[in-house]
Backbone as ProteinMPNN parsed JSONL, in Angstrom:
{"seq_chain_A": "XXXXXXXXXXXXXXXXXXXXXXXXXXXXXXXXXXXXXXXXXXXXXXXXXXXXXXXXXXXXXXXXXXXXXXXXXXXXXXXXXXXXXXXXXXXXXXXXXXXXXXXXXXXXXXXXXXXXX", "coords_chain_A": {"N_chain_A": [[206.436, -52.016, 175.876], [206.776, -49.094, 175.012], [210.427, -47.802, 175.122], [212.643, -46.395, 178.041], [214.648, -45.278, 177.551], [218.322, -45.056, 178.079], [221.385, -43.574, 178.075], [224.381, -44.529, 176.544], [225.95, -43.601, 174.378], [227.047, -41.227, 172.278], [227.222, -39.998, 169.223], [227.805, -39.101, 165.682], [226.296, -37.778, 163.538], [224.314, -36.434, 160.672], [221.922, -33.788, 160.623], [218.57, -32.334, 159.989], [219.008, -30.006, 158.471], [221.456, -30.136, 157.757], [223.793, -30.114, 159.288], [226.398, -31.51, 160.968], [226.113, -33.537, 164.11], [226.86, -34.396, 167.629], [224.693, -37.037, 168.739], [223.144, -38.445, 171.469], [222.755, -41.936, 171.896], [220.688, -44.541, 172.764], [221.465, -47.182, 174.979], [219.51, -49.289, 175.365], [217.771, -49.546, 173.336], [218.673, -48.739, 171.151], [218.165, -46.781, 169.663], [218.425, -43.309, 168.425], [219.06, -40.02, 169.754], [216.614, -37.363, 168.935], [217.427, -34.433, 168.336], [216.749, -31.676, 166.686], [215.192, -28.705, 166.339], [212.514, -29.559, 166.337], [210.627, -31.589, 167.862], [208.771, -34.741, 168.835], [206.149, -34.88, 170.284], [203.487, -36.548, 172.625], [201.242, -38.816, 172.871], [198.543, -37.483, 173.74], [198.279, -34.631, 172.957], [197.82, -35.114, 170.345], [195.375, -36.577, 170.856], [194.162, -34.454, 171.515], [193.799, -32.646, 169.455], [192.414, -34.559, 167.536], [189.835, -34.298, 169.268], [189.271, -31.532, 168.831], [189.401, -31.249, 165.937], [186.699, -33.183, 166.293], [184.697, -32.053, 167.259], [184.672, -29.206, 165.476], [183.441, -30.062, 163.471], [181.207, -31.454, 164.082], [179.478, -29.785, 164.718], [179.439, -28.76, 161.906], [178.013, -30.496, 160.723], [178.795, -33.04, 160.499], [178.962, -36.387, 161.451], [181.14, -37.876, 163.688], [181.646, -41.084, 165.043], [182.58, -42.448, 168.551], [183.403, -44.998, 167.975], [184.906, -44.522, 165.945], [186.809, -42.282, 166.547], [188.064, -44.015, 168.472], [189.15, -46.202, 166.909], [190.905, -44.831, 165.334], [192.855, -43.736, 167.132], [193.364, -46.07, 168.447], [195.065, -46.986, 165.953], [197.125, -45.32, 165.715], [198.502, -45.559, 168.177], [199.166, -48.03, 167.395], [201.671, -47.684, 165.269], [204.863, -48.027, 164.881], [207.003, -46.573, 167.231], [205.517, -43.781, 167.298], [204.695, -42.78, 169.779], [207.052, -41.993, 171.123], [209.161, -39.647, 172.184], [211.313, -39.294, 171.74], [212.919, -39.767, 169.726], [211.53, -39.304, 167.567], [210.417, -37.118, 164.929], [208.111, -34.028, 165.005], [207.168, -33.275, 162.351], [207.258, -35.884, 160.814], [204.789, -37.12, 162.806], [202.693, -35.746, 162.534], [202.174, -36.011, 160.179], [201.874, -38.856, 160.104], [199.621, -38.632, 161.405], [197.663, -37.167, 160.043], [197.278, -38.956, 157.785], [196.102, -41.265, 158.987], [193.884, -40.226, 160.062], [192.331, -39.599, 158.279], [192.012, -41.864, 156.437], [189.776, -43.288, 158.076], [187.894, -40.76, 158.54], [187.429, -39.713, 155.777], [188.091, -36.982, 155.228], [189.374, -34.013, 153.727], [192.651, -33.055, 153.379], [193.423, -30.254, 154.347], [191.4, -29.578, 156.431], [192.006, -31.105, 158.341], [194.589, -30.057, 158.792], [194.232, -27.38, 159.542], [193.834, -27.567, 162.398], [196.148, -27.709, 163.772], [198.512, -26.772, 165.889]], "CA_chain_A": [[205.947, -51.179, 174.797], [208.132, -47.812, 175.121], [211.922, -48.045, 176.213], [212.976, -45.595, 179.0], [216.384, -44.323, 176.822], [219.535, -44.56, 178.811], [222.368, -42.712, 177.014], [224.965, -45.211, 176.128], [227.251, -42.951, 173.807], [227.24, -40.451, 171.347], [227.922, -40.679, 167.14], [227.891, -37.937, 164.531], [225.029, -37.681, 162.201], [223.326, -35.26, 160.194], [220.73, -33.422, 160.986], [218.055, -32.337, 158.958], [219.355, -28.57, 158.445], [222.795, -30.231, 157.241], [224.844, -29.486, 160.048], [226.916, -32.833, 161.682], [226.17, -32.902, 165.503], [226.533, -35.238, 168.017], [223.534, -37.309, 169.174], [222.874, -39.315, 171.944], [222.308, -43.067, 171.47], [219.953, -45.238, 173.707], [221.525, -48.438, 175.077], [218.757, -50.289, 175.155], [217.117, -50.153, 172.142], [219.51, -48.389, 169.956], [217.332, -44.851, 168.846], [219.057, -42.242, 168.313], [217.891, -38.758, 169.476], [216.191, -36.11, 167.77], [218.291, -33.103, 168.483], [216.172, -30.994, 165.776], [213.685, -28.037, 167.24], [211.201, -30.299, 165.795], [210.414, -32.326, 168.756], [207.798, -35.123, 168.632], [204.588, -35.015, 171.508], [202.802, -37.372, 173.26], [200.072, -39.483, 171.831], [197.673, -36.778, 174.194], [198.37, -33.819, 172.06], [196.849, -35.646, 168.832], [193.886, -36.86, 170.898], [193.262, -33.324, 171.527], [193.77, -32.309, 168.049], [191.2, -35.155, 167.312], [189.025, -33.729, 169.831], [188.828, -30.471, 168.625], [188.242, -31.552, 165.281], [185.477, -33.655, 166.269], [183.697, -30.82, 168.028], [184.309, -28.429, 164.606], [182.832, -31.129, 162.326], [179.862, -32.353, 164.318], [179.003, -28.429, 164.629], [178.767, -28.382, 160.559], [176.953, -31.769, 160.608], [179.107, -34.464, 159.761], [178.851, -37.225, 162.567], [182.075, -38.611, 164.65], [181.693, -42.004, 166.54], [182.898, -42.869, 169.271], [184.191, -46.015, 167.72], [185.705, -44.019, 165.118], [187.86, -41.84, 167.38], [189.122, -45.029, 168.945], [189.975, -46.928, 165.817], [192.094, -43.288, 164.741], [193.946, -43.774, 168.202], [194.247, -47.747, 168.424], [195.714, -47.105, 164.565], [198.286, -44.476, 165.863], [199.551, -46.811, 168.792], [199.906, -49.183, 166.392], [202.405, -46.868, 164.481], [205.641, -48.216, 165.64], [207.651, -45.108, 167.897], [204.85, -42.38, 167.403], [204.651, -42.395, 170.994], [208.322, -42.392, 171.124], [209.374, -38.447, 171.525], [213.153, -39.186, 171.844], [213.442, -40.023, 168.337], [210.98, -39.212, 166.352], [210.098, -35.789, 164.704], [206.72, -33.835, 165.293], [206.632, -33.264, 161.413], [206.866, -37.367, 161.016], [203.892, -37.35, 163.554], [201.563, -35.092, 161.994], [202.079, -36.764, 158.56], [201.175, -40.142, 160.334], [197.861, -38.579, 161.574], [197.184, -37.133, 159.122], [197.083, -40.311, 157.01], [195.14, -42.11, 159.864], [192.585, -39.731, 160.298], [192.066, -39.32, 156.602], [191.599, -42.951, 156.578], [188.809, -43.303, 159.233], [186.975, -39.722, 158.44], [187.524, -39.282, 154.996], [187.918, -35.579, 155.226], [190.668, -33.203, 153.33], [193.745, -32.854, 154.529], [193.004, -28.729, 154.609], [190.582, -29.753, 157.001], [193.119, -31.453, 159.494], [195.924, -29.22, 159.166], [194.023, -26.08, 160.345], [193.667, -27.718, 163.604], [197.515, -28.023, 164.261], [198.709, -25.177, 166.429]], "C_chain_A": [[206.966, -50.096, 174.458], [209.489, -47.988, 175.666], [212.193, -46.273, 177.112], [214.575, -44.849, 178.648], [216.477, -44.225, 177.991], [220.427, -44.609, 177.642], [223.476, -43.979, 176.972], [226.537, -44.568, 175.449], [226.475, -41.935, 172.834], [228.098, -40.687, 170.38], [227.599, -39.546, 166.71], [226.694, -38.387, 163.792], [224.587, -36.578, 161.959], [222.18, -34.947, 160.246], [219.922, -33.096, 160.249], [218.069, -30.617, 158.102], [221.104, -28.997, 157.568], [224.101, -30.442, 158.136], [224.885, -30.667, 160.409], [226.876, -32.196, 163.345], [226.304, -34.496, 166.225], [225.651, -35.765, 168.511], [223.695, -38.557, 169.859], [222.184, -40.683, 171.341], [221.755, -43.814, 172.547], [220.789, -46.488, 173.57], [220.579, -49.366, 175.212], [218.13, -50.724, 173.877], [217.846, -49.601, 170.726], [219.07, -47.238, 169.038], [218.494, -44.239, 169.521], [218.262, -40.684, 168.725], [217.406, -37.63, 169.254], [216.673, -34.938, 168.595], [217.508, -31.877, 168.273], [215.183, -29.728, 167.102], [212.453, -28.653, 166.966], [210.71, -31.438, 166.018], [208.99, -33.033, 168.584], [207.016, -34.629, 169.994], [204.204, -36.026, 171.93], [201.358, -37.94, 172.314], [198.524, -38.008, 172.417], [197.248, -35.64, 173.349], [197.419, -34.149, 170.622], [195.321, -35.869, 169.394], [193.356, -35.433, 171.526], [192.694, -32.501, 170.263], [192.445, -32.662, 167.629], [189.92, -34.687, 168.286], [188.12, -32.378, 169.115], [188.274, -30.311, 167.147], [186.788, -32.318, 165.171], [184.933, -32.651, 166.232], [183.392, -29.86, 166.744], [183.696, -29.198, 163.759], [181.602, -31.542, 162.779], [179.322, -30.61, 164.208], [178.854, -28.055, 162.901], [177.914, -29.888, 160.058], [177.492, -33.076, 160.327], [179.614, -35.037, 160.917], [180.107, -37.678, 162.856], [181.673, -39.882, 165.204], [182.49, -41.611, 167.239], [183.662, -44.196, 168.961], [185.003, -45.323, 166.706], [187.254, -43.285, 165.622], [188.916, -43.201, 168.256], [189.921, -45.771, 168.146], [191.115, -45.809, 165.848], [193.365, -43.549, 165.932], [194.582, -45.167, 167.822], [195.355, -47.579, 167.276], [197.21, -46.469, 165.209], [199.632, -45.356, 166.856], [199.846, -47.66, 168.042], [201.382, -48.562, 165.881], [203.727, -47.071, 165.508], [206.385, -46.725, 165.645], [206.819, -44.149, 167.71], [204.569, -41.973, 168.425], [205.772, -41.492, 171.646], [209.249, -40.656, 170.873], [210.759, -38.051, 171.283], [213.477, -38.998, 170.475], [212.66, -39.976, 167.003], [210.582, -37.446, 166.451], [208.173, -35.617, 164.666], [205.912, -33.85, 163.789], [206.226, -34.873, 161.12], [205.285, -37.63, 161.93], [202.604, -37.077, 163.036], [201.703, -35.58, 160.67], [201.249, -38.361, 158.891], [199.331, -39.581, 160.767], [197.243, -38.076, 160.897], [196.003, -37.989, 157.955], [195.86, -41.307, 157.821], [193.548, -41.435, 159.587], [191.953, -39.899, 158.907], [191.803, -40.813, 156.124], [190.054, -43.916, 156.951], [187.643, -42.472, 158.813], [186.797, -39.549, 156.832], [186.784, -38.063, 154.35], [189.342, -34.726, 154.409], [191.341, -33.012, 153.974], [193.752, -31.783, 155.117], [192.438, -28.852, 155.53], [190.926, -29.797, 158.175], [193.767, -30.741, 159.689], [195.267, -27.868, 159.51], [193.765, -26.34, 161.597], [194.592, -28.274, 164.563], [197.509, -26.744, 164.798], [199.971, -24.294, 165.289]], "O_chain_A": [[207.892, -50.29, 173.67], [209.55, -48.376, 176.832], [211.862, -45.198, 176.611], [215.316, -44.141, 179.329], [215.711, -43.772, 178.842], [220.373, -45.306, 176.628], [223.071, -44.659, 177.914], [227.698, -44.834, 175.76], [225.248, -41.993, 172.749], [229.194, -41.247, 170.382], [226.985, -38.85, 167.519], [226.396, -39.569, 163.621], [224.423, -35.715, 162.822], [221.303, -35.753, 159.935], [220.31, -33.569, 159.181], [217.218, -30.236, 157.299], [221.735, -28.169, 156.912], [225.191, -30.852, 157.736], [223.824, -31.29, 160.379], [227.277, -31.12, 163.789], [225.984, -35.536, 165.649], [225.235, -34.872, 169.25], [224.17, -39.563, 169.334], [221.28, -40.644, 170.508], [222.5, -43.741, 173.525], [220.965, -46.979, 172.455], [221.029, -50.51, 175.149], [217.989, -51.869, 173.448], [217.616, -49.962, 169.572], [219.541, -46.898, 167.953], [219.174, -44.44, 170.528], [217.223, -40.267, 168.214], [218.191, -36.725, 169.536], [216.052, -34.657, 169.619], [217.4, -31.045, 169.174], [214.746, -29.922, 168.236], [211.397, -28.197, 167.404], [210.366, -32.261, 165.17], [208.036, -32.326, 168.263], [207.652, -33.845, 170.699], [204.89, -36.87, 171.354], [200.751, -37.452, 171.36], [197.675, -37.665, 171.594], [196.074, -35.548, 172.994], [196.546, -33.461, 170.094], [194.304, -35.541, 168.782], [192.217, -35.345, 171.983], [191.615, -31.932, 170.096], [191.53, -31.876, 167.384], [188.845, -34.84, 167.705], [186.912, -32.229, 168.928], [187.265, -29.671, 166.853], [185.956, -32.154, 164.279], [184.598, -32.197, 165.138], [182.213, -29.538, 166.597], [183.236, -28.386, 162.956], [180.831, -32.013, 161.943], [178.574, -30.46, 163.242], [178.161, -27.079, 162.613], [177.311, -30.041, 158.996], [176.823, -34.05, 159.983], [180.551, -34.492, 161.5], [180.44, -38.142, 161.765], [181.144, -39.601, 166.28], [183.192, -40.635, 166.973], [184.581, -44.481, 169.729], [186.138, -45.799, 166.734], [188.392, -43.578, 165.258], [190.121, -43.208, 168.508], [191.093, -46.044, 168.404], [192.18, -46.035, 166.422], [194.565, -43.551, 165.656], [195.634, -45.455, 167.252], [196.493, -47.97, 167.534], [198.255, -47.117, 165.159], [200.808, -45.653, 166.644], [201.001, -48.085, 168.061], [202.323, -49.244, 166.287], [203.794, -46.535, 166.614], [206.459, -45.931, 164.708], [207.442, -43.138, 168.033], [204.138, -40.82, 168.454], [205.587, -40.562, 172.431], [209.831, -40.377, 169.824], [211.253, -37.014, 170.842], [214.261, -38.124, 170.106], [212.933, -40.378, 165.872], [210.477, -36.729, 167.445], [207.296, -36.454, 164.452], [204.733, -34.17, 163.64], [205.037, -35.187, 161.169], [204.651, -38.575, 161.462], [201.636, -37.837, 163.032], [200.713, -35.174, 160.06], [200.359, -38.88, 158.218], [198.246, -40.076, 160.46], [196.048, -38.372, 160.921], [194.85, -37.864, 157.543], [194.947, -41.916, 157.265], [192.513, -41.914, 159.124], [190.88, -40.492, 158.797], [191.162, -40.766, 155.074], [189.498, -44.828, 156.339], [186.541, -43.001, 158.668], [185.664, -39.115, 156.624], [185.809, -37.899, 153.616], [190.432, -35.14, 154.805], [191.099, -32.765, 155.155], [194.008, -31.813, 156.321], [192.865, -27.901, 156.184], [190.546, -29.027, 159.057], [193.844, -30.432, 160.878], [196.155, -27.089, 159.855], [193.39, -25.337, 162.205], [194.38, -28.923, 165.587], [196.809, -25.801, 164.43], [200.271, -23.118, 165.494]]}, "name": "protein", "num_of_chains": 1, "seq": "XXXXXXXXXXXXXXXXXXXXXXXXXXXXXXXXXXXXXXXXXXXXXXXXXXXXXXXXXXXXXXXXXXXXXXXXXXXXXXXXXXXXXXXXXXXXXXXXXXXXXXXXXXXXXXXXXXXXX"}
């Protein structure tokens, strides 16, 4: 499922600020990795997120499953590298759950994004 990045070499690329830096490259699978302060998370982090909006949403009345919260996850693993914190960004992350959740709950995005830290 996940590769275990070993470093291989370093290449030049641009970052998302402009600046050319060097960045480690994984020999195994060939990611590159995110340098940026804008480090992805763990899939845990989101299912707390999703947690905590459950909890504010069933408290103004609008019901959660239990199968619902799992689809929202299964969906996210699906999401090739969102696990993946070497190389992917946290903004990339929260745009994908976004989209998921908003999928599943169909709730405003305003809704979601006040329950990012």
């Amino acid at each position: 499922m996940g590769c275990d990045h070993e470093v291989r070499k370093r290449d030049w690329f641009r970052m998302s600020n402009g600046v050319v830096k060097s960045h480690p490259i994984c020999k195994k699978c060939g990611a590159v990795k995110n340098l940026s302060s804008d480090k992805g998370r763990k899939i845990s982090h989101f299912i707390i997120i999703l947690s905590k909006l459950r909890t504010k949403l069933i408290d103004r009345g609008y019901k959660i499953s239990d199968a619902q919260i799992r689809l929202i996850v299964r969906d996210l693993l699906e999401i090739d590298g969102f696990d993946d914190v070497w190389s992917i960004t946290y903004s990339q992350q929260r745009d994908y759950f976004i989209r998921v959740v908003q999928k599943h709950l169909r709730i405003p995005r305003w809704v979601i994004e006040r329950h990012f830290p």
